[in-house]
N, C-alpha and C positions, 0 to 999 in steps of 0.2 A: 534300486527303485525308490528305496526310501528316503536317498541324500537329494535324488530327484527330484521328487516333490517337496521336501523343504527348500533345496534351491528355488524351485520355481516360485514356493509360497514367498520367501524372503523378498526376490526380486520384484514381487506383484507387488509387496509393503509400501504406499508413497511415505514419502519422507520429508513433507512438508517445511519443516526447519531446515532440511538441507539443500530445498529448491532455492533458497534466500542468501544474497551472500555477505551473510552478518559478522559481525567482529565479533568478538571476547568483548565482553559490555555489554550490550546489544539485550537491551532486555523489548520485547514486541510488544504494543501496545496491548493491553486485555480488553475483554468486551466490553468492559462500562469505558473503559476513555475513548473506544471505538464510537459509542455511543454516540456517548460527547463532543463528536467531530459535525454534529447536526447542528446549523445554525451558525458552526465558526467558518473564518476565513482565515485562510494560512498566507503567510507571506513569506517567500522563500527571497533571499539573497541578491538573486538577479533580477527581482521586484515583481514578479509573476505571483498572482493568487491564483488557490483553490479557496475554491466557496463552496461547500456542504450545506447543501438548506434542509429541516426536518424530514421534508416529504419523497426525499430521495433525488432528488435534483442537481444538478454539481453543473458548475463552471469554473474554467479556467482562463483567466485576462494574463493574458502576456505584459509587459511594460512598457507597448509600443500601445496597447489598448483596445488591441483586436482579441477576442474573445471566444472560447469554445465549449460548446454545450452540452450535455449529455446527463446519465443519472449515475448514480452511484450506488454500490452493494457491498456486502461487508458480507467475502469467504468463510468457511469452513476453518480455511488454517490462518484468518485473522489476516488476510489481505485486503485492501481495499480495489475494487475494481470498478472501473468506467468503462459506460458503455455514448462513445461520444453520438451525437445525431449524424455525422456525418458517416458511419459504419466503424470507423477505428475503436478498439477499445483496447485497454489495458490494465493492468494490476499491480499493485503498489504496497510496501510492508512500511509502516512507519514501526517506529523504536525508537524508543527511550535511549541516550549512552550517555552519562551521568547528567547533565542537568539538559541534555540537547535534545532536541525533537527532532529524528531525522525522516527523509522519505528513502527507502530502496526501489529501485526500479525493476523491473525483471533481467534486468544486464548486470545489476548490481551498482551501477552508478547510484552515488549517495547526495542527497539533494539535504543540508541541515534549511529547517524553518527557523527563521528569525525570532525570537522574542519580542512580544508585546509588550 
């Protein structure tokens, strides 16, 4: 009965770092650079920005220049999550991997931001 209940307790445990599918490197943004994603705009690779404004607002412009809207909130286990106007929402890990700023997505597909 007793290996019972710790299996069960174990299995209930979430395990946030391992919902994520990080590399060896991979250090996760902390909350003050989480912070600090208010007001910036990211520019990823294939010319697509996120825009993070103070008041919780997020958009996303493709590089064709059609645009999508929604807010944004900052998880428990340090993910970023949108909630777009159109219903879709999703959640996103940025990290640190040596000098690069990446996005993870929930598939695990890795999106590096450009340098400004």
């Amino acid at each position: 009965m007793t290996r019972l209940l710790l299996l069960l307790l174990l299995s209930a445990t979430p395990l946030a770092a391992a919902e994520w599918a990080t590399k060896p490197g991979d250090r996760p943004l902390n909350s003050q650079e989480l912070d600090a994603l208010a007001g910036q705009t990211l520019t990823f690779y294939d010319d697509g920005q996120s825009k993070y404004s103070a008041g919780g607002a997020y958009s996303y412009t493709y590089a064709s220049g059609e645009s999508a809207f929604g807010t944004y909130s900052i998880a428990e286990d340090g993910s970023v999550c949108i909630a777009y106007r159109n219903g879709f929402s999703r959640c996103d890990l940025y990290v640190r991997s040596g000098e690069r700023l990446i996005l993870i997505d929930q598939k695990g597909h890795r999106y590096p931001v450009r340098s400004e």
